[in-house]
LUMGUKE-28636 format. One record per residue: residue in three letters; x, y, z of N, C-alpha, C in turn. Coordinates in pm, 1 decimal. Layout:
residues N
+-----+----------+----------+----------+----------+----------+----------+----------+----------+----------+
| res |     n.xx |     n.yy |     n.zz |    ca.xx |    ca.yy |    ca.zz |     c.xx |     c.yy |     c.zz |
+-----+----------+----------+----------+----------+----------+----------+----------+----------+----------+
| ALA |        X |        Y |        Z |        X |        Y |        Z |        X |        Y |        Z |
...
+-----+----------+----------+----------+----------+----------+----------+----------+----------+----------+
END
This chain:
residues 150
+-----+----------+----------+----------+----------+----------+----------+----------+----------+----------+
| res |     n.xx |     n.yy |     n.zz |    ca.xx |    ca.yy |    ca.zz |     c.xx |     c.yy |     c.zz |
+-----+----------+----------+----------+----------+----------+----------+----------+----------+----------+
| UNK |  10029.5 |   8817.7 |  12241.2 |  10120.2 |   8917.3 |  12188.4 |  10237.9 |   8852.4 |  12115.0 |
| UNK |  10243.2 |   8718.6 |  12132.5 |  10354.6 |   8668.3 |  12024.5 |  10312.4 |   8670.8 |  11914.1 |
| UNK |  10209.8 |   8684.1 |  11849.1 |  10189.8 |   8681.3 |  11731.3 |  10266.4 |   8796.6 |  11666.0 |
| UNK |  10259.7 |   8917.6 |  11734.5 |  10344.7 |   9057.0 |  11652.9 |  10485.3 |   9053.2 |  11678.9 |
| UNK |  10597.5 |   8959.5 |  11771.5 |  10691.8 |   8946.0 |  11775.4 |  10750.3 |   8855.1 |  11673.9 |
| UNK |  10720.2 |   8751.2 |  11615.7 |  10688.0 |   8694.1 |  11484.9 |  10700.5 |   8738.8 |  11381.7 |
| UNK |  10790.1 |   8722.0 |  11288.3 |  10851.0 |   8769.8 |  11119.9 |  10729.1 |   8708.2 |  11049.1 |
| UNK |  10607.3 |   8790.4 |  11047.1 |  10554.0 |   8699.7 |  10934.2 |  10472.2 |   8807.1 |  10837.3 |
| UNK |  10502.7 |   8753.5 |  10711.0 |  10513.2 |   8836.3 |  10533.3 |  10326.6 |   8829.7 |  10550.5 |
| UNK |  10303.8 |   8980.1 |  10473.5 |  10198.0 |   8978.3 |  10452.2 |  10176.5 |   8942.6 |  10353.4 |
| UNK |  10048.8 |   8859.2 |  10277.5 |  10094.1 |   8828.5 |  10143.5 |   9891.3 |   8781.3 |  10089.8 |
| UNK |   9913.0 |   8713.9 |  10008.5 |   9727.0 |   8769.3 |   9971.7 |   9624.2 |   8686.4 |  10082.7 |
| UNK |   9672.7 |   8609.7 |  10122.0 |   9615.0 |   8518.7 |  10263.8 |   9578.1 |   8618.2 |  10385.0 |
| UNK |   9619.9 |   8720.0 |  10384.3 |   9655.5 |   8820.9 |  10502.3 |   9543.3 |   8935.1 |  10409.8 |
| UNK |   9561.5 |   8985.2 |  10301.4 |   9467.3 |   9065.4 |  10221.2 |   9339.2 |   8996.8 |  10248.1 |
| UNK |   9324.3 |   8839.9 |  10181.9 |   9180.5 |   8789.4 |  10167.5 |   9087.3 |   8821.8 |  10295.9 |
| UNK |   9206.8 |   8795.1 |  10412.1 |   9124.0 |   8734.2 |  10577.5 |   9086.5 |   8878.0 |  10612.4 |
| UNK |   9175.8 |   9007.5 |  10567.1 |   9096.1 |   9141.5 |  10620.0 |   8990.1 |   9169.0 |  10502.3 |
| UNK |   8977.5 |   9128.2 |  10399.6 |   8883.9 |   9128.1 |  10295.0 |   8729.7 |   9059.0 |  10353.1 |
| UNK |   8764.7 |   8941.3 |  10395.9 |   8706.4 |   8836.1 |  10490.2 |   8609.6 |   8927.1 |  10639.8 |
| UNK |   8729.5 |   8963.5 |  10731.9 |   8697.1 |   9023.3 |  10840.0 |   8582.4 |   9142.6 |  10770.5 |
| UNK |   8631.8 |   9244.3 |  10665.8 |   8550.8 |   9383.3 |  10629.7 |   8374.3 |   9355.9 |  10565.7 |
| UNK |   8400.7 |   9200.6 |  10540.5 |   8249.1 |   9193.1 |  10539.8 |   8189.8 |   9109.9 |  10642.8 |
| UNK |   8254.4 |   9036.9 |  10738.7 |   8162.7 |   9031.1 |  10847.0 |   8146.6 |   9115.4 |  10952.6 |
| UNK |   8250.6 |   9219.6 |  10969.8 |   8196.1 |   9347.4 |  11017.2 |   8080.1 |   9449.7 |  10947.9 |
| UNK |   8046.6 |   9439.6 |  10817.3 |   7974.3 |   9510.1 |  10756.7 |   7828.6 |   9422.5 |  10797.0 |
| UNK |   7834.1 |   9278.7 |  10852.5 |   7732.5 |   9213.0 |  10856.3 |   7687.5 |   9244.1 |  10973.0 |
| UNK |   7763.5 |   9225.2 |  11092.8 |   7771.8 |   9254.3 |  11228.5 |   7694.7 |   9374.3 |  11225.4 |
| UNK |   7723.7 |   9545.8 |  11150.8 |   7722.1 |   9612.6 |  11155.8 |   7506.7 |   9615.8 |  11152.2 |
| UNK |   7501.5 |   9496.3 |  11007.7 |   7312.7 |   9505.2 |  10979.6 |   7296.2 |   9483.8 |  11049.2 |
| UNK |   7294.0 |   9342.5 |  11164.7 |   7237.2 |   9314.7 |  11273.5 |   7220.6 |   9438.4 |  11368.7 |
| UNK |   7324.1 |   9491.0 |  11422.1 |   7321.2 |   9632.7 |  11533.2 |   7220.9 |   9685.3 |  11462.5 |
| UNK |   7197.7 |   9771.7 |  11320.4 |   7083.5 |   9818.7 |  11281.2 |   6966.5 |   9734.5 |  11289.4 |
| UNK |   6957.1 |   9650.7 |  11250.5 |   6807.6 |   9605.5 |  11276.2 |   6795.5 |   9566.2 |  11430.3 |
| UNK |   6859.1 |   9563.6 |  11538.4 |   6860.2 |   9543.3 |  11685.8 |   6792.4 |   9716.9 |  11723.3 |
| UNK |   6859.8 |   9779.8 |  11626.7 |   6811.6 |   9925.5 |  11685.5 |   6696.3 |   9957.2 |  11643.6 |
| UNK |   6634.3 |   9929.8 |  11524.6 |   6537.6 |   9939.0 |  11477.6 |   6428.1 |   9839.0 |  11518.4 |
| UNK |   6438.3 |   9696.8 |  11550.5 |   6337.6 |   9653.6 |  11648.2 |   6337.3 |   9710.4 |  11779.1 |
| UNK |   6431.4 |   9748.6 |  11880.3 |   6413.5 |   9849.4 |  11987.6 |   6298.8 |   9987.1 |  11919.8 |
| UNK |   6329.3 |  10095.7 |  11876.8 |   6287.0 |  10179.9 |  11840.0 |   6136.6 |  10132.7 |  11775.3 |
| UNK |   6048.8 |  10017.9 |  11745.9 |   5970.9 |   9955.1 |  11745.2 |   5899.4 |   9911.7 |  11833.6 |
| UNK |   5984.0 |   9810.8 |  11917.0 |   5911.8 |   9824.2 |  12051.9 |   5892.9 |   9961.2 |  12148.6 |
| UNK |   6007.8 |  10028.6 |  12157.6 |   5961.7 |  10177.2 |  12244.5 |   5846.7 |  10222.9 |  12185.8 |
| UNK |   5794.3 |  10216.5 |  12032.0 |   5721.2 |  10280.6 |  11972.7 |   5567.6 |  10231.5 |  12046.7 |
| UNK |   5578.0 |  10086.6 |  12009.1 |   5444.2 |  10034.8 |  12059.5 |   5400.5 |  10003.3 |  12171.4 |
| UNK |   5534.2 |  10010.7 |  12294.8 |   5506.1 |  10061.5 |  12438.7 |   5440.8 |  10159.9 |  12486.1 |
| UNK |   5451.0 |  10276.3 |  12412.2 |   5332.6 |  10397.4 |  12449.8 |   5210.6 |  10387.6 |  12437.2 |
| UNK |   5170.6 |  10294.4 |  12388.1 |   5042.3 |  10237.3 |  12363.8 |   4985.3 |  10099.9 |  12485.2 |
| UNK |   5088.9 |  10075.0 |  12540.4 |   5046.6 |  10023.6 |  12694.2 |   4991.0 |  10085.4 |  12809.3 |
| UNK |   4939.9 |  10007.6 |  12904.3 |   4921.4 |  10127.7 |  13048.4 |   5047.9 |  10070.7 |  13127.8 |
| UNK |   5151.0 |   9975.7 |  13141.5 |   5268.5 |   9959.3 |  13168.8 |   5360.2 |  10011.3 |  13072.1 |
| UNK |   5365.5 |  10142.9 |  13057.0 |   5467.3 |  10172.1 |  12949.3 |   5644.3 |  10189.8 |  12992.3 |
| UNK |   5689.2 |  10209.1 |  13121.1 |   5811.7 |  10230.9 |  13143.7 |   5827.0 |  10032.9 |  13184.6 |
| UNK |   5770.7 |   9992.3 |  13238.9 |   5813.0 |   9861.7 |  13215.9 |   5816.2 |   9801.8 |  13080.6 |
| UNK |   5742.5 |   9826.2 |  12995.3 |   5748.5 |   9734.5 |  12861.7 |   5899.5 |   9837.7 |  12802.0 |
| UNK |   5936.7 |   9939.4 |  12805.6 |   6074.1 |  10020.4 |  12746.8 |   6158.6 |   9999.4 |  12837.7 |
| UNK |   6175.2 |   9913.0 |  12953.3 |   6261.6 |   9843.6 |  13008.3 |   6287.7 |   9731.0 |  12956.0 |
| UNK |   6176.0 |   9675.1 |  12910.5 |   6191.1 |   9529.7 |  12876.8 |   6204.8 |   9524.5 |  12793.0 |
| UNK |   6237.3 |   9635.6 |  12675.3 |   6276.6 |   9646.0 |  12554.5 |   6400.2 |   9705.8 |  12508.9 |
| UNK |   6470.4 |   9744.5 |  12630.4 |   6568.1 |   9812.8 |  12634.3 |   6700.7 |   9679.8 |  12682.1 |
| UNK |   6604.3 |   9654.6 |  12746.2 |   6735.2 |   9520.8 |  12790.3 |   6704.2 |   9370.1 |  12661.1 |
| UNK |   6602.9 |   9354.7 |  12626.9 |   6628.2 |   9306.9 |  12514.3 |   6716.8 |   9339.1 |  12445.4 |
| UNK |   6746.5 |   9501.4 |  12382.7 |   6780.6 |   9501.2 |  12269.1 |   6949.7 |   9469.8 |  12325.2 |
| UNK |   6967.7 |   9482.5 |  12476.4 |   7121.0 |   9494.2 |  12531.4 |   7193.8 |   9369.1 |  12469.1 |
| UNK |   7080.7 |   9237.8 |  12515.6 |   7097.7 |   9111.8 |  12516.3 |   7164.5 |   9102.0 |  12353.8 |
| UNK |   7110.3 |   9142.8 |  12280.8 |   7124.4 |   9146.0 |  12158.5 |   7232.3 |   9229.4 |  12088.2 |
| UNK |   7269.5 |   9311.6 |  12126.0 |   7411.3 |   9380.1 |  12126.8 |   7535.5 |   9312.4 |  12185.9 |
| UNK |   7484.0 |   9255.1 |  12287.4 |   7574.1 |   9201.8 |  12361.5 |   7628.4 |   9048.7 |  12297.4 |
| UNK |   7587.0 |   8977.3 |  12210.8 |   7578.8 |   8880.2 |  12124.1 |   7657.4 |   8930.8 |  12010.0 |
| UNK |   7624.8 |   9026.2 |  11956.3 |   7731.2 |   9089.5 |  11829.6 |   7830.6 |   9136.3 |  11905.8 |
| UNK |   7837.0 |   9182.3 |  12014.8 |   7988.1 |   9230.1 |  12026.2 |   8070.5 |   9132.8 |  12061.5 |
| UNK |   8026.6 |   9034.0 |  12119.4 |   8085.4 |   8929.1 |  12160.4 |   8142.5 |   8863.4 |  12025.9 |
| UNK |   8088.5 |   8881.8 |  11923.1 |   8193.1 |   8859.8 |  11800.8 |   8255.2 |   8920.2 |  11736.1 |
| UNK |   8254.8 |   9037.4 |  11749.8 |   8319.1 |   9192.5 |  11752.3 |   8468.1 |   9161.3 |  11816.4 |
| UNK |   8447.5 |   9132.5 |  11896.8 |   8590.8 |   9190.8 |  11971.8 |   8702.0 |   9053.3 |  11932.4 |
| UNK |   8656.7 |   8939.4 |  11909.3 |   8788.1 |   8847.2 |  11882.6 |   8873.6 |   8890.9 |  11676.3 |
| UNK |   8730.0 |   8943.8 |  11631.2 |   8763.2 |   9004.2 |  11509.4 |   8811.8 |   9070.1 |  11464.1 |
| UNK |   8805.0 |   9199.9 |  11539.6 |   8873.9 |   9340.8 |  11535.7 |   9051.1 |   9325.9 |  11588.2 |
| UNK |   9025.8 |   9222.5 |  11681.9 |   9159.9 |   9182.4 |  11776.8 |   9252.9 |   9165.1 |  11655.1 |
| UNK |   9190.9 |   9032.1 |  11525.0 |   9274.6 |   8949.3 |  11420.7 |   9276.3 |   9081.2 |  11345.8 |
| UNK |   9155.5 |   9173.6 |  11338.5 |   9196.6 |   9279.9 |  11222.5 |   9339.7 |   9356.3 |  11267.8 |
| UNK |   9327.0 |   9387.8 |  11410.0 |   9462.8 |   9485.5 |  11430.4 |   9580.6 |   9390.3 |  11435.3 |
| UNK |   9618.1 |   9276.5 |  11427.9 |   9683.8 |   9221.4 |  11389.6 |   9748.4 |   9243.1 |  11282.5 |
| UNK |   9675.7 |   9193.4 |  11169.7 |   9699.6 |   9166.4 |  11042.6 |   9747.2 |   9319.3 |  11007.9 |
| UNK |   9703.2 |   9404.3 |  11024.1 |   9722.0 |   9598.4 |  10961.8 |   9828.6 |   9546.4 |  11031.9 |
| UNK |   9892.1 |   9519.7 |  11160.6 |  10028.7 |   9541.5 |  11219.7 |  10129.3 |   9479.4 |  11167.6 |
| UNK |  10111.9 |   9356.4 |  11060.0 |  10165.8 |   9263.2 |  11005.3 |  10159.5 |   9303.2 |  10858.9 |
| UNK |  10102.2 |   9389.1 |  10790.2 |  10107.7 |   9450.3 |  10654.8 |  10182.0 |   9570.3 |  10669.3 |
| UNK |  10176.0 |   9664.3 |  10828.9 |  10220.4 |   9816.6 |  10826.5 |  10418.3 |   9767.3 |  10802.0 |
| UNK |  10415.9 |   9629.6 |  10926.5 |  10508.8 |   9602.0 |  10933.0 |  10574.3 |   9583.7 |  10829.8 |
| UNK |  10563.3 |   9482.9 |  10722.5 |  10603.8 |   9483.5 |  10585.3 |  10634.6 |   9650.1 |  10513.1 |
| UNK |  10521.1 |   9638.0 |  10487.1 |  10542.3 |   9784.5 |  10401.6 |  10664.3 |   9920.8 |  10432.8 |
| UNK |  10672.1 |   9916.7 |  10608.4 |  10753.3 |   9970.3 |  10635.7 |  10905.6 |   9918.7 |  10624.2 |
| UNK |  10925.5 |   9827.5 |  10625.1 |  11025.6 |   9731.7 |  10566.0 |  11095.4 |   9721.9 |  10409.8 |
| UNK |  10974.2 |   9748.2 |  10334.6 |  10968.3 |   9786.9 |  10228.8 |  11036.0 |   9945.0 |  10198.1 |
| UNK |  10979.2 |   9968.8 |  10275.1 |  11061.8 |  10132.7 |  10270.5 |  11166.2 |  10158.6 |  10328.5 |
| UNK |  11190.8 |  10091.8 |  10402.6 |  11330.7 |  10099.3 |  10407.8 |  11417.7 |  10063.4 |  10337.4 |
| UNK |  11370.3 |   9889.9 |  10260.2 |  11464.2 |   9863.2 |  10190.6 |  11459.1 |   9949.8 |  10087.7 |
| UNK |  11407.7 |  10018.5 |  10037.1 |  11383.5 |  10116.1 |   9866.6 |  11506.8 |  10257.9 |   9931.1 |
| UNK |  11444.3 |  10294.0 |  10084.1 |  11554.4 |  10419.2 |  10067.0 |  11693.8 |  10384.9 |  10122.9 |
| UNK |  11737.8 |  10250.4 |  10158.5 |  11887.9 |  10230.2 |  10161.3 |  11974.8 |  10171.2 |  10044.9 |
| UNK |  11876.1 |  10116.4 |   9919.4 |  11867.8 |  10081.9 |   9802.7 |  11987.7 |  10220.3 |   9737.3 |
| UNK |  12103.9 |  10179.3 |   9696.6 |  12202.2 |  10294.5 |   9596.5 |  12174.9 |  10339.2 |   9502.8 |
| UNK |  12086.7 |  10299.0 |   9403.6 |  12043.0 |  10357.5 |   9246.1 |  11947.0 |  10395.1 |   9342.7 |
| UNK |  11841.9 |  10442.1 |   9429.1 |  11731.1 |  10474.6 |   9451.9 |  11801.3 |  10645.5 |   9514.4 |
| UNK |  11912.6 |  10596.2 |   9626.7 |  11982.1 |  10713.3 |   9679.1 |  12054.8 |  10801.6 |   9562.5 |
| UNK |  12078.4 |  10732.7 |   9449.1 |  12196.2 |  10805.5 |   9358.4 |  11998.9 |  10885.0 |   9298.2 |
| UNK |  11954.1 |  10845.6 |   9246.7 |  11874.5 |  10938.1 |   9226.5 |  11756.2 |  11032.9 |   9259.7 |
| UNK |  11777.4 |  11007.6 |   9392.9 |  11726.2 |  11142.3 |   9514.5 |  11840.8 |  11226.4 |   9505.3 |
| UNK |  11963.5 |  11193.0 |   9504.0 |  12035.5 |  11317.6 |   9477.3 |  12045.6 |  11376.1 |   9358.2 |
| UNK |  12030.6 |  11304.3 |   9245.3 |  12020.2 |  11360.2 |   9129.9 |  11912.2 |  11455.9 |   9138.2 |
| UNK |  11793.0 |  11420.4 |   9184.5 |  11665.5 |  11467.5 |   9224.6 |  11691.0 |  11646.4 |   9292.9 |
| UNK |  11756.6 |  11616.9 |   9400.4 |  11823.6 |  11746.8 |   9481.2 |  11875.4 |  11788.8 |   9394.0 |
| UNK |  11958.4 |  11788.8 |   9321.3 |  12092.6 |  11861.8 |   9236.8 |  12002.2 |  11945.6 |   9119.5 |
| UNK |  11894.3 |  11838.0 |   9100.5 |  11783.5 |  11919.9 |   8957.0 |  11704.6 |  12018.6 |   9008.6 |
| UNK |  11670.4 |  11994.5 |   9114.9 |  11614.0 |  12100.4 |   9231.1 |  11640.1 |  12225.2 |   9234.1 |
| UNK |  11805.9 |  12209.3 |   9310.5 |  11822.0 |  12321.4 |   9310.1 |  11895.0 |  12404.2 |   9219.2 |
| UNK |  11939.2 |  12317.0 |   9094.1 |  11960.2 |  12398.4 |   8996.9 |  11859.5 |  12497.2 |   8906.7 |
| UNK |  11731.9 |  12405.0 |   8913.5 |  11606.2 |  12498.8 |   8869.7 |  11560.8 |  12610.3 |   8961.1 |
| UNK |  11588.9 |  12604.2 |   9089.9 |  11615.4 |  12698.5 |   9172.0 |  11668.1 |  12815.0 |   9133.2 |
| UNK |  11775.7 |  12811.6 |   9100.8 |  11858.4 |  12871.3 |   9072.1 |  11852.5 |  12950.5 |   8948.4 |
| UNK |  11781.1 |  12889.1 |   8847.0 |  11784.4 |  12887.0 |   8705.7 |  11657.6 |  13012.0 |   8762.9 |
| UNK |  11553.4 |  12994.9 |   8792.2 |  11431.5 |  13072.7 |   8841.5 |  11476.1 |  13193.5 |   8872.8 |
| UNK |  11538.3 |  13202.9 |   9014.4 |  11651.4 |  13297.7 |   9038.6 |  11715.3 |  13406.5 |   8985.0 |
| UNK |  11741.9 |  13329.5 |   8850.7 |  11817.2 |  13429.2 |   8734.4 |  11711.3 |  13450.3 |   8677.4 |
| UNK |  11655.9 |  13410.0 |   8646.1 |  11522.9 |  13467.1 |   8565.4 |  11432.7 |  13534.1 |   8576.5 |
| UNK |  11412.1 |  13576.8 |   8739.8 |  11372.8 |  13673.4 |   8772.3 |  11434.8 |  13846.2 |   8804.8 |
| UNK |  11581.7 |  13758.3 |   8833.4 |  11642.0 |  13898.6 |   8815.3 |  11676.1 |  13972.6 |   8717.8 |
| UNK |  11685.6 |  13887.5 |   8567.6 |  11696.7 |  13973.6 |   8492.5 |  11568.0 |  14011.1 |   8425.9 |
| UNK |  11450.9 |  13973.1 |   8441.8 |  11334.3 |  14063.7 |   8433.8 |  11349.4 |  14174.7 |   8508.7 |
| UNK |  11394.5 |  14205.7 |   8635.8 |  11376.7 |  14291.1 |   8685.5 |  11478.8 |  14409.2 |   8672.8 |
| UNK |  11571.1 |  14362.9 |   8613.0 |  11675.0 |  14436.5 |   8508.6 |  11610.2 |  14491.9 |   8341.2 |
| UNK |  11568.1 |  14458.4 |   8300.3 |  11491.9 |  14432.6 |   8162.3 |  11383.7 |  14555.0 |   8208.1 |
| UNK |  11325.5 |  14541.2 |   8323.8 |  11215.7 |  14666.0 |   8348.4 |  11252.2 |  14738.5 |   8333.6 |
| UNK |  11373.6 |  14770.2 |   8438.4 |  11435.6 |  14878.8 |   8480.1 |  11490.3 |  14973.4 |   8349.4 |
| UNK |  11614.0 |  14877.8 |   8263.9 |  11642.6 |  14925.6 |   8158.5 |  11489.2 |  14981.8 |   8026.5 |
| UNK |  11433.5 |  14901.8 |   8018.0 |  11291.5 |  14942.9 |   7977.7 |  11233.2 |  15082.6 |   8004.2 |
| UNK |  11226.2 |  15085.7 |   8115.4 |  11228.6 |  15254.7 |   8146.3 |  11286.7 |  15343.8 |   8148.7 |
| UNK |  11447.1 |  15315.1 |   8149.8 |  11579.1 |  15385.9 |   8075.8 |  11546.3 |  15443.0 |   7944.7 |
| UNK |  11506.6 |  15313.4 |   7868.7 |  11500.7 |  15336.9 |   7729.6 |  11418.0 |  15454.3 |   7738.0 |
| UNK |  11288.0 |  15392.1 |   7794.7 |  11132.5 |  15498.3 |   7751.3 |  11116.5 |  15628.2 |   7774.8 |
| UNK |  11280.4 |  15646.7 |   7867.8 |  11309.1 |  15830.2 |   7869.3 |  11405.4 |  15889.4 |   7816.5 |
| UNK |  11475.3 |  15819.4 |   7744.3 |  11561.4 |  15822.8 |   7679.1 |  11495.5 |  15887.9 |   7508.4 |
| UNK |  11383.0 |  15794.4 |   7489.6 |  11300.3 |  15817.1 |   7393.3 |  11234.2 |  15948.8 |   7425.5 |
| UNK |  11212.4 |  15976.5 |   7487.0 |  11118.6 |  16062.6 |   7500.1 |  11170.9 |  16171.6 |   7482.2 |
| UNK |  11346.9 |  16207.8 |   7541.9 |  11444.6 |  16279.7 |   7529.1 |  11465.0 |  16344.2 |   7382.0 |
| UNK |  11482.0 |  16232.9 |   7295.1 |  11510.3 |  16218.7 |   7197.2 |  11469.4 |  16257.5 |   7068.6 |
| UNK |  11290.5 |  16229.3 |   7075.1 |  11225.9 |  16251.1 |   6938.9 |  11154.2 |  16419.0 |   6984.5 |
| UNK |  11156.8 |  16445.5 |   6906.6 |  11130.5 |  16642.8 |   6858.5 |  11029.3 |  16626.0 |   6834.2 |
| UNK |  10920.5 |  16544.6 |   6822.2 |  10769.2 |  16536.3 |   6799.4 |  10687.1 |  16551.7 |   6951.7 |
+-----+----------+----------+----------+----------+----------+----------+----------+----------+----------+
END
């Protein structure tokens, strides 16, 4: 666990090695398939024995043996993968902090707010005087109607 108490920059060495790790997990991953698929092979051609629950025992713990070999390289890998994500999240979050305590970044989130809610506002009016504009609109249209002798 000292490794995550440790200031250390993620940087393309840290990219390459999870670049690194994502294809020997993708490799790890063929082996488990073809472990499952020679199991599912042997169960297949066990029914064709007159010892058939012994030969799908003995094919079942084969295939364990054989799982048990990939995971065993599984787990020191995955360990360095959650590392490294904890050592990039770490950065990045660092990163964000420094950007939102950053003053030209704060001066224009508020500028940001201020444009906000002035278009807010601007909307606001613009709907109310449509809804003035109706109103008078239909003033007019009886007004007219009042009006012409036709």
């Amino acid at each position: 666990m000292s490794l995550l108490t440790t200031v250390v920059l993620a940087g393309p060495a840290e990219m390459a090695e999870l670049a690194e790790i994502e294809k020997s997990q993708n490799n790890l991953n063929l082996q488990k398939d073809w472990a499952k698929y020679r199991l599912e092979k042997k169960q297949h051609d066990c029914y064709d024995q007159f010892f058939t629950t012994r030969c799908l025992d003995k094919a079942r713990l084969e295939h364990r043996q054989e799982i048990k070999e990939v995971r065993a390289q599984e787990i020191p890998m995955r360990e360095r993968e959650r590392v490294l994500k904890a050592i990039i999240k770490d950065e990045q979050d660092e990163q964000r902090i420094k950007e939102r305590n950053d003053p030209a970044k704060a001066k224009q989130r508020a500028d940001n707010v201020k444009d906000y809610e002035q278009k807010q506002l601007d909307q606001a009016k613009r709907e109310q005087d449509l809804v003035k504009k109706r109103a008078d609109s239909e003033k007019r249209a009886q007004e007219n109607k009042k009006a012409n002798p036709l």
